[in-house]
C-alpha positions in Angstrom: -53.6 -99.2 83.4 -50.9 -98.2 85.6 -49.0 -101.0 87.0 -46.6 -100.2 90.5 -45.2 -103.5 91.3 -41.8 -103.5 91.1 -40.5 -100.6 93.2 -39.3 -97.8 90.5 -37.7 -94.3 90.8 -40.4 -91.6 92.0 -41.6 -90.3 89.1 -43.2 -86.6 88.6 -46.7 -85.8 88.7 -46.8 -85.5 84.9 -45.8 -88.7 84.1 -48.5 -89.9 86.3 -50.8 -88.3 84.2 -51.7 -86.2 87.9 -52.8 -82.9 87.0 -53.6 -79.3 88.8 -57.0 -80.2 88.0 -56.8 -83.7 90.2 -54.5 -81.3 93.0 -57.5 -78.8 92.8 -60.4 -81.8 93.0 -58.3 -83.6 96.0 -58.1 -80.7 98.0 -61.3 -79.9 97.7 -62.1 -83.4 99.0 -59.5 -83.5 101.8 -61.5 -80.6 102.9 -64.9 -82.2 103.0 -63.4 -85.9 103.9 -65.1 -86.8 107.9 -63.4 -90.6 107.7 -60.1 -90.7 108.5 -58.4 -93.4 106.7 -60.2 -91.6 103.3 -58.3 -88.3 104.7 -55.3 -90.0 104.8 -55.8 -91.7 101.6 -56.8 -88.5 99.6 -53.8 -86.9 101.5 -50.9 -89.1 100.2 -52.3 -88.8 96.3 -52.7 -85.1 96.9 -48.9 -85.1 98.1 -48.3 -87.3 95.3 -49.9 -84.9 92.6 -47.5 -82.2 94.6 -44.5 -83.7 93.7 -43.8 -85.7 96.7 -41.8 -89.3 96.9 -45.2 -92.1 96.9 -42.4 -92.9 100.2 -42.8 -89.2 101.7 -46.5 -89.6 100.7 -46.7 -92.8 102.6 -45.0 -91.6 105.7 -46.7 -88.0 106.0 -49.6 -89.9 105.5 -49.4 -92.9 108.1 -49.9 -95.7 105.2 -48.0 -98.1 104.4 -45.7 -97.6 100.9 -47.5 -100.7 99.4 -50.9 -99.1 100.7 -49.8 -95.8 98.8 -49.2 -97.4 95.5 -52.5 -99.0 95.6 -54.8 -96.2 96.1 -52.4 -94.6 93.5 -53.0 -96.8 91.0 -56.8 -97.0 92.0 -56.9 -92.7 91.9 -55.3 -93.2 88.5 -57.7 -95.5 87.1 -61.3 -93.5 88.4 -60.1 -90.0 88.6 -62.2 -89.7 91.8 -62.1 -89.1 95.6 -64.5 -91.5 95.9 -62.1 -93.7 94.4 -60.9 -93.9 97.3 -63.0 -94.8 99.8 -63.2 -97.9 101.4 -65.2 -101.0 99.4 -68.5 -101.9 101.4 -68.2 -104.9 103.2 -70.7 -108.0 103.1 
């Protein structure tokens, strides 16, 4: 499991384990996303898998860096879009 607590130096795509396979399947999502905070979510990972900063990501994106790191981390983990939609709530 990925772990992004303490703040390290960006690291590239590949060593995320982000490949053009995830690029492909995010923007195929960001295309077909109707909630915004999921098209903003998808959107940061996507710039992410691109090579951008999680920082860049987090600021082209309107999230917070923190926010960024943990749909990262929860992308990483399911390998889906859906991965990234909000939890329901009770």
């Amino acid at each position: 499991m990925h772990s992004f607590q303490g703040m390290r130096p960006a690291r590239s795509p590949a060593e995320l384990g982000l490949t053009a396979y995830d690029r492909r399947k995010l923007e195929r999502a960001l295309r077909q996303s109707r909630d915004a905070r999921h098209f903003r979510r998808l959107l940061a990972i996507k710039l992410i898998a691109e090579g951008k900063a999680p920082g860049e990501a987090a600021h082209l994106a309107a999230l917070s860096r923190p926010a960024v790191y943990f749909w990262l981390e929860r992308y990483l983990t399911e390998r889906t879009a859906s991965a990234l939609v909000d939890a329901p709530r009770s």
